[in-house]
C-alpha positions in Angstrom: -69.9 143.5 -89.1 -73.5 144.0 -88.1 -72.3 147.8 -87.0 -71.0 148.8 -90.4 -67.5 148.2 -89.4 -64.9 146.0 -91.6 -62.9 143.7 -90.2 -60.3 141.8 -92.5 -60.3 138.2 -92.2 -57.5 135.3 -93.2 -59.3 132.2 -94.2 -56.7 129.8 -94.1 -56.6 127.6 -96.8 -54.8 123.8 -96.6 -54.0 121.3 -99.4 -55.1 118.1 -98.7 -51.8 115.6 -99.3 -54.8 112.6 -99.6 -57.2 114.2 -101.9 -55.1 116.5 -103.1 -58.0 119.8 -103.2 -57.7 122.7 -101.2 -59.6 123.3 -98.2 -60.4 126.8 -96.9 -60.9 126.5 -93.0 -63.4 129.1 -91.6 -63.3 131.3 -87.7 -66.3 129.6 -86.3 -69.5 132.0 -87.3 -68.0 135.1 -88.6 -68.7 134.8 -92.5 -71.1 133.4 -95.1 -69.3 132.5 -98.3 -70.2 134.5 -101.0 -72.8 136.9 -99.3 -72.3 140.6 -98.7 -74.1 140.5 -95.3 -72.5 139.7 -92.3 -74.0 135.9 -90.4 -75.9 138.3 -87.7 -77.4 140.3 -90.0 -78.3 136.9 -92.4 -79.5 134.9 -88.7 -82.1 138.3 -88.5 -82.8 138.1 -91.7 -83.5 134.7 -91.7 -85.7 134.4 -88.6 -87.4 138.1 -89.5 -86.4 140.3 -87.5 -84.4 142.6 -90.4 -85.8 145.8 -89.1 -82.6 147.9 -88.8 -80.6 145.9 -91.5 -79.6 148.4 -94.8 -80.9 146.6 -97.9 -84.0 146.2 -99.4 -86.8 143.5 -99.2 -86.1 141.5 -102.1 -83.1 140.8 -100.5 -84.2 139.9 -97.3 -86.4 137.3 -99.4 -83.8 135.9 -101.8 -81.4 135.7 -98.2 -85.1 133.7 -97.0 -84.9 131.6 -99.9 -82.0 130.7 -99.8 -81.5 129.8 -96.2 -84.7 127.3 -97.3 -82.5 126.0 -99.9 -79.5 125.6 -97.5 -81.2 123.9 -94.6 -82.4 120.8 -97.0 -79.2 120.2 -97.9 -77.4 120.8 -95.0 -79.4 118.5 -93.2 -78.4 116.3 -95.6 -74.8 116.5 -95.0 -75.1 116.5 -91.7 -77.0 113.0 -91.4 -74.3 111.9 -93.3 -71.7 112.9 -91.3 -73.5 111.9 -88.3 -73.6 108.3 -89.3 -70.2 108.3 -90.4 -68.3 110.1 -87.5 -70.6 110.1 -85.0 -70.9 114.4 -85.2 -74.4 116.1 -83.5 -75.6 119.2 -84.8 -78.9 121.3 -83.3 -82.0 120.6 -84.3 -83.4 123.0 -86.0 -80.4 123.8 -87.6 -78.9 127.0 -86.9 -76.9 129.0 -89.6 -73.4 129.7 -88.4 -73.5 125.8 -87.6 -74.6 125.3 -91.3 -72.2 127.5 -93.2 -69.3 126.1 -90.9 -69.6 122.7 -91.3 -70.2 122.9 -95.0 -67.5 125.0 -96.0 -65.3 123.2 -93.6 -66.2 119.7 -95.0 -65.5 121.1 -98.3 -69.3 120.5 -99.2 -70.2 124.1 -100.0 -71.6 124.7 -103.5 -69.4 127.6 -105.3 -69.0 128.5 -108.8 -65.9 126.0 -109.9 -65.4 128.0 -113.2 -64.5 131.3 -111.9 -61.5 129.3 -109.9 -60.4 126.6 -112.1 -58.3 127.1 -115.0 -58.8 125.2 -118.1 
């Protein structure tokens, strides 16, 4: 949490009887997959304002950098599923929506080999 506390989380994960993958479904803006930061600190990061946050600035630029990254493709995704379900998102895009919506549309990018056998 942005105070230093933890907080243990269950990310429920579902297996898809279509597709047959596994989908993990996220609580609406509490985590960034694979980052060590919680999504306040990352949104202050992001926008700036990292003032009180405990890491150094090359990480607030690779965290920058990133978000850059993660914006072009999110919009991406999101015009696509804008034109196929009809779903709105804010414009600019903000980045609880992002992470959200990627991870549960099982579009976020992750390492495959460290989770895959074979």
């Amino acid at each position: 949490m942005a105070d230093g506390s933890k907080q243990i989380l269950i990310i429920q994960r579902l297996l898809c009887e279509k597709c047959k993958r596994t989908h993990r479904v996220l609580p609406v803006g509490l985590v960034v997959p694979y980052k060590r930061h919680c999504t306040e600190n990352i949104e202050n990061m992001i926008i700036g304002k990292a003032l009180f946050i405990q890491c150094n600035r090359s990480t607030i630029w690779r965290i920058q950098k990133w978000w850059e990254a993660l914006v072009v493709f999110f919009l991406y995704i999101a015009a696509s599923l804008e034109e196929k379900y009809g779903a709105a998102f804010t414009e600019p895009p903000v980045l609880r929506e992002a992470v959200q919506t990627l991870a549960n549309t099982n579009n976020w990018i992750f390492t495959r080999s460290a989770t895959t056998p074979g």
